[in-house]
C-alpha positions in Angstrom: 114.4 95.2 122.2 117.1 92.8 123.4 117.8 89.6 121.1 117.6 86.5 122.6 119.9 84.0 122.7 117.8 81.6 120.0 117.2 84.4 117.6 121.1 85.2 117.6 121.6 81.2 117.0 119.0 81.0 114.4 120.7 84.8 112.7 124.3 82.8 112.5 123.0 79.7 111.6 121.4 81.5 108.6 124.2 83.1 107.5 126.3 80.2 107.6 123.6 78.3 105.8 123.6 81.6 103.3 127.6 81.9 102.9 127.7 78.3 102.2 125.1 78.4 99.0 126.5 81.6 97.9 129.9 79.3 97.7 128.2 76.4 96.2 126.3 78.3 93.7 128.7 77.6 90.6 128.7 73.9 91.3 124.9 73.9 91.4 124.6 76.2 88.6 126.9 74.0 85.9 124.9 70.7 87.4 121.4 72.0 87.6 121.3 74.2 84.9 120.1 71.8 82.0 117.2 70.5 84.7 116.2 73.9 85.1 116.4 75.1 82.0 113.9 72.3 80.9 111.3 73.2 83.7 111.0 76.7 82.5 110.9 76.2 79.0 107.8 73.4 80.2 106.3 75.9 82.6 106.5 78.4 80.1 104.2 76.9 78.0 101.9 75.6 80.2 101.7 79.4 81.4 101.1 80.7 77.2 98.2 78.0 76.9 96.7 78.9 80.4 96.6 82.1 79.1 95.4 81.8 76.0 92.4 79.6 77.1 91.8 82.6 79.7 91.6 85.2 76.8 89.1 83.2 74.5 87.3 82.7 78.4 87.0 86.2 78.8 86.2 87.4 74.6 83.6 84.6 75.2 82.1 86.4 78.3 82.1 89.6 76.5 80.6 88.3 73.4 78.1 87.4 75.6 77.7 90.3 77.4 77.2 92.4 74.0 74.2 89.5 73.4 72.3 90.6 76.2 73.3 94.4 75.7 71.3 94.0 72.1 68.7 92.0 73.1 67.7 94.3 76.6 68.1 97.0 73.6 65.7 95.3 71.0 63.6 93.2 73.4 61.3 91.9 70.0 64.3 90.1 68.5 64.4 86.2 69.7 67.6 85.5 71.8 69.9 83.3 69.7 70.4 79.3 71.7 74.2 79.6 73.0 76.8 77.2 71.8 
């Protein structure tokens, strides 16, 4: 399959583009580095309480599932109002 003339232009522009970040990348590390430290410490702990509402989401789902398992088991027994 022969390469066009635009992919071969758009191949060297991105490893110009490429070289020139690689050679860049200490500047942007020692500038950058306190900003992006504070963004993952922040999404890191917007990720833990996501999660942690998820798991009390889920044990709530099975809680409730194990409801309806006893009470389809013991159909006499009034269902207890949720909440």
């Amino acid at each position: 399959m022969p390469v066009t003339r635009s992919e071969a232009l758009f191949f060297a522009g991105g490893v110009i583009v490429g070289a020139a970040v690689i050679a860049a990348y200490p500047y942007f590390k020692d500038k950058l580095g306190p900003v992006l430290d504070g963004a993952r410490d922040l999404v890191g702990d917007k990720y833990a309480d996501a999660a942690k509402k998820m798991a009390e989401r889920i044990e709530d789902i099975y809680d409730t599932l194990a409801e309806v398992k006893e009470h389809m088991n013991n159909p006499e027994e009034p269902v207890a109002p949720a909440g």
